[in-house]
N, CA, C and O of each residue as an XYZ file, in Angstrom:
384
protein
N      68.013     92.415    143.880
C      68.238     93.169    142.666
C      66.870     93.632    142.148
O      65.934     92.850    141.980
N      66.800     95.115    141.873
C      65.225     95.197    141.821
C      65.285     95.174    139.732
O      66.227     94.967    138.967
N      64.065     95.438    139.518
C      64.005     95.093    137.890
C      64.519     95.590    136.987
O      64.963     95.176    135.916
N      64.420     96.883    137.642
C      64.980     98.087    136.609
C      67.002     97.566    136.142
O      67.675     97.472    135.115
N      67.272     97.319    138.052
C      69.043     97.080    137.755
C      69.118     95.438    136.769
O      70.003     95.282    135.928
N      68.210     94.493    137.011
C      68.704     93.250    135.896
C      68.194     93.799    134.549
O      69.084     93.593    133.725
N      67.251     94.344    134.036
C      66.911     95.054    132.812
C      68.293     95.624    132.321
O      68.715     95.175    131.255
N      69.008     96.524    132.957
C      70.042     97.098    132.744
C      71.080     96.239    132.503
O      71.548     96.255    131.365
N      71.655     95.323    133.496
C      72.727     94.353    133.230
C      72.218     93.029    131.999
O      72.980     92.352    131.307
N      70.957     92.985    132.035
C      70.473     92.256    130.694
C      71.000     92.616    129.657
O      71.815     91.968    129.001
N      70.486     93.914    129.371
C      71.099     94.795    128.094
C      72.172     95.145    128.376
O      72.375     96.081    127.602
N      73.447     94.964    129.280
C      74.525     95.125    128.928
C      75.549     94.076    128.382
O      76.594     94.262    127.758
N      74.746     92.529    128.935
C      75.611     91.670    128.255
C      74.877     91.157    126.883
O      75.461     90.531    125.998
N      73.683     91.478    126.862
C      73.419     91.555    125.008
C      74.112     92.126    124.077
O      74.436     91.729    122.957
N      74.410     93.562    124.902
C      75.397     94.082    124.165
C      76.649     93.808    124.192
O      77.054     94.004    123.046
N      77.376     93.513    124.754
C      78.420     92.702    124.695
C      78.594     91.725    123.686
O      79.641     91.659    123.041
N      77.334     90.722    123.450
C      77.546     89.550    123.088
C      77.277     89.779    121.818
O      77.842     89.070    120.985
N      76.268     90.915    121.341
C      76.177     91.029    120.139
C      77.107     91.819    119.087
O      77.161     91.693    117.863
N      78.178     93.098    120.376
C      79.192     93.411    119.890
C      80.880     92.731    119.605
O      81.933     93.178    119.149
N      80.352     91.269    120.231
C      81.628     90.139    120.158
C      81.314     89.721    118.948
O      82.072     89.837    117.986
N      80.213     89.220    118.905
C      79.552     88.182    117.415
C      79.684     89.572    116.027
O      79.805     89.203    114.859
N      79.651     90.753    116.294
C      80.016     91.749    114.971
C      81.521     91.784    115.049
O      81.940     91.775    113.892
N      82.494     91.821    115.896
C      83.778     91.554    115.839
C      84.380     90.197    115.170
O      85.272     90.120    114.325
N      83.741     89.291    115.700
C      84.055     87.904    114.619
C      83.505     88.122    112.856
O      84.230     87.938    111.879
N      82.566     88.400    112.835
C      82.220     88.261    112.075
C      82.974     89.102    110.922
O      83.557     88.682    109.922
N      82.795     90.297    111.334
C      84.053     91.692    110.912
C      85.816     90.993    110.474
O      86.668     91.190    109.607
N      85.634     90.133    111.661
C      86.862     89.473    111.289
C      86.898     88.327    110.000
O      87.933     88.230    109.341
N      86.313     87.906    109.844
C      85.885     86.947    109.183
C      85.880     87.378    107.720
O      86.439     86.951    106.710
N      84.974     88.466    108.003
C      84.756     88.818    106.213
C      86.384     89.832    105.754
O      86.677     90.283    104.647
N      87.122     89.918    106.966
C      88.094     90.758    106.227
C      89.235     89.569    106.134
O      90.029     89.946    105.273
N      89.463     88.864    106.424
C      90.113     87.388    106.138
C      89.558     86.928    104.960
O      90.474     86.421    104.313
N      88.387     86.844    104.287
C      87.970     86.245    102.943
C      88.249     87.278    102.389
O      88.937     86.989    101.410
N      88.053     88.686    102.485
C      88.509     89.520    101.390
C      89.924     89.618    101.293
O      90.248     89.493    100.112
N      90.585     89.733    101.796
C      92.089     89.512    102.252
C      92.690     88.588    100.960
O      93.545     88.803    100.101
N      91.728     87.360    101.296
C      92.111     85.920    100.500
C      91.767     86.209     99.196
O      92.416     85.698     98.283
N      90.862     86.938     98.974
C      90.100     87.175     97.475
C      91.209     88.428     96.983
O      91.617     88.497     95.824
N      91.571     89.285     97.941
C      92.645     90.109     97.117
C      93.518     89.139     96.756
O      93.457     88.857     95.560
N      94.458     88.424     97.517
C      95.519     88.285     97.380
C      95.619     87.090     95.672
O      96.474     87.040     94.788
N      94.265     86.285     95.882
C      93.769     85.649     94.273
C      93.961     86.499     93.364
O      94.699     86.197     92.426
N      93.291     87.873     93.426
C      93.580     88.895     92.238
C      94.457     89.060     91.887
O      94.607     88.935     90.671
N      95.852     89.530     92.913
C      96.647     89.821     92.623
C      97.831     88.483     91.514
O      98.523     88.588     90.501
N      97.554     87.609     92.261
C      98.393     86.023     91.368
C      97.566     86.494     89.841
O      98.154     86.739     88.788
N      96.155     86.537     90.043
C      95.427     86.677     88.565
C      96.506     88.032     88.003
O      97.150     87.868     86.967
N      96.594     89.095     88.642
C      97.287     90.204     87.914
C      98.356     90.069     87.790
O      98.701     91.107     87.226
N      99.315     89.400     87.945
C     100.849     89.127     87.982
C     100.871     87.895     86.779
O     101.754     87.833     85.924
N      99.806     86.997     86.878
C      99.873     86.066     86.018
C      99.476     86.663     84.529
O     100.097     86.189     83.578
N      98.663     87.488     84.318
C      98.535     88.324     83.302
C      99.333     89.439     82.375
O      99.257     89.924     81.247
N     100.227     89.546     83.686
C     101.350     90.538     83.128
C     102.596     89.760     82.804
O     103.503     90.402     82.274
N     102.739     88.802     82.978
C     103.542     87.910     82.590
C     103.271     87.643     81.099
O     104.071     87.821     80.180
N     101.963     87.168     81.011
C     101.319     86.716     79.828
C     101.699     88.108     78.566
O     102.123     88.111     77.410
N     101.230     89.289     79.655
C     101.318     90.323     78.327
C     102.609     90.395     77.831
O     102.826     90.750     76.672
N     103.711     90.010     78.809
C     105.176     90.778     78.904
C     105.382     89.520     77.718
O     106.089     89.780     76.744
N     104.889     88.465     77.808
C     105.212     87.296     76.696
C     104.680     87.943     75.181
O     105.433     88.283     74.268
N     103.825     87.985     75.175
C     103.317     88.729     73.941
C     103.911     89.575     73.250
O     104.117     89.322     72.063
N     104.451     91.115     73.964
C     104.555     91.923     73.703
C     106.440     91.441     72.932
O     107.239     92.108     72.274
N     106.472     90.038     73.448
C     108.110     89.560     73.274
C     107.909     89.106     72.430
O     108.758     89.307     71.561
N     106.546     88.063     71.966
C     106.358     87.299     70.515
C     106.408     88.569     69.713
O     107.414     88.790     69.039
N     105.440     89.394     69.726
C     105.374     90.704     68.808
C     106.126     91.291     68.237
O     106.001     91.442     67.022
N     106.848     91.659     68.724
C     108.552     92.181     68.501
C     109.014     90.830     67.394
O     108.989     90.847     66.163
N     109.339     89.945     68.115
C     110.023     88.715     67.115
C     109.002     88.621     66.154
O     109.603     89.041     67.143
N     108.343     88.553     65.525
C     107.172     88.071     64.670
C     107.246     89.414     63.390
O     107.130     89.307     62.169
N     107.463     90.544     64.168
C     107.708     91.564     63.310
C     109.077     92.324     62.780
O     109.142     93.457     62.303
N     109.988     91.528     62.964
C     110.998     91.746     62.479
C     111.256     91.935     60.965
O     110.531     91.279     60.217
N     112.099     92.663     60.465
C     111.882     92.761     59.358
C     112.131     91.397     58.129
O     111.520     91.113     57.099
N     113.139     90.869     58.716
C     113.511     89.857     57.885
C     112.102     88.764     57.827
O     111.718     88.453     56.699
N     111.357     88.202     59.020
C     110.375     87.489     58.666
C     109.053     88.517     57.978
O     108.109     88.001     57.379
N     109.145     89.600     58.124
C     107.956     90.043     57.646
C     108.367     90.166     55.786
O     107.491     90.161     54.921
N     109.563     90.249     55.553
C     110.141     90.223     53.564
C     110.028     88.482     53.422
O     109.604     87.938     52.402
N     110.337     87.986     54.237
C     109.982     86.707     54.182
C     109.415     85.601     54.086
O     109.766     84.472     53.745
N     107.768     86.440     54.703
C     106.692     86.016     54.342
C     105.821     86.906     53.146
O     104.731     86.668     52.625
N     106.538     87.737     52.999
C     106.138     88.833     51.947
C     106.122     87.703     50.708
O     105.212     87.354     49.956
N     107.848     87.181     50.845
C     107.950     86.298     49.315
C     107.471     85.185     48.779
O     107.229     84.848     47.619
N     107.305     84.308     50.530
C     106.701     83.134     50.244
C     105.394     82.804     49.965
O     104.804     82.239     49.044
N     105.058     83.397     51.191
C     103.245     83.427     50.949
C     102.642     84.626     49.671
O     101.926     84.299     48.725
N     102.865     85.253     49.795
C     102.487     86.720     48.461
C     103.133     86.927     47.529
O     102.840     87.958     46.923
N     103.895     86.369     47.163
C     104.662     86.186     45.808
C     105.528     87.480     45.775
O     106.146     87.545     44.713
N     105.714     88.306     46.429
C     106.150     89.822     46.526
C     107.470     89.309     46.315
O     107.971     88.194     46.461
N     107.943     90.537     45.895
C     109.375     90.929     45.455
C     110.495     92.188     45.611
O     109.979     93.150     45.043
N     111.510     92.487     46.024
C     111.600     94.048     45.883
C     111.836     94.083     44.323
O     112.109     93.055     43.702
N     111.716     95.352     43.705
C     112.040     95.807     42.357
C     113.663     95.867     41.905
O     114.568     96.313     42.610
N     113.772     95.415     40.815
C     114.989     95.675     40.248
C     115.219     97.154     39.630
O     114.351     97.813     39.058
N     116.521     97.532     39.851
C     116.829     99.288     38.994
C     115.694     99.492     38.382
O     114.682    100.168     38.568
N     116.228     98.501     37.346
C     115.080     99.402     35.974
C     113.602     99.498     35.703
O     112.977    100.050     34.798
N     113.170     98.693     36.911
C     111.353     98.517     37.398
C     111.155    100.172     38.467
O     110.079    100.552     38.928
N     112.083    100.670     38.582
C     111.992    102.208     39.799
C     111.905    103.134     39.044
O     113.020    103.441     38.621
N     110.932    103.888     38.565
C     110.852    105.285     38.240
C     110.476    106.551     39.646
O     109.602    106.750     40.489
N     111.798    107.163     39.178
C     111.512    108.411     39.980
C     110.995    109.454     39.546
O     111.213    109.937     38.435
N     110.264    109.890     40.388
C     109.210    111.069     40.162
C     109.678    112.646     41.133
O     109.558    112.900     42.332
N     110.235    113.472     39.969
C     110.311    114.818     41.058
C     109.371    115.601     40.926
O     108.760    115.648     39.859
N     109.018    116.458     42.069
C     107.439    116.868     42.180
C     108.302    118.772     41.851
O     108.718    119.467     42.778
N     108.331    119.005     41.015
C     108.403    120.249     40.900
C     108.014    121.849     41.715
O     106.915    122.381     41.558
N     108.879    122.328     42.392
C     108.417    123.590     43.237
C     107.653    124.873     42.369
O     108.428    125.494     41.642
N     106.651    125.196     42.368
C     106.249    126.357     40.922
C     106.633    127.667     42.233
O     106.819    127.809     43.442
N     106.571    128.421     40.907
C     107.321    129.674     41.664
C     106.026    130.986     41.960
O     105.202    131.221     41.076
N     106.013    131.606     43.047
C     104.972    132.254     43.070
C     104.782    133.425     42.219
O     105.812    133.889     41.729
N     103.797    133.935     41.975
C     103.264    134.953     41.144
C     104.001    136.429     42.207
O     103.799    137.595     41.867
């Protein structure tokens, strides 16, 4: 085998070996990202759960009856009786 042909088959199984070891490795990091999506996603599902809860307290919390309710207890508020309501009509003026 003269030098030039093992030079050649040298560098062909370097390359080989160094294009096996970028295939693992390639593999590797797309298996941890893989794993790191699929974490996000539990994080994003677990969050939307959370909001979908909220958005359910919110609603209940603002209902009208607890919101006159805490109007009376905590703030002393009241609605008005008849004769505490003055109405006010705003008069149309007529143009020139």
């Amino acid at each position: 085998m003269t030098r030039a042909r093992f030079v050649t088959v040298a560098g062909f199984i370097l390359a080989v070996i160094l294009t096996a070891m970028a295939v693992v490795h390639t593999k590797y990091q797309t298996r941890t990202q893989f794993a790191h999506l699929q974490d996000l996603r539990a994080q994003r599902d677990a969050i939307d759960v959370e909001w979908n809860r909220l958005r359910l307290e919110e609603a209940a919390l603002s209902t009208h009856v607890l919101v006159e309710r805490k109007a009376r207890r905590e703030l002393g508020m009241f609605a008005p009786r008849a004769g505490d309501v003055l109405l006010i009509e705003e008069r149309v003026h007529a143009q020139p």
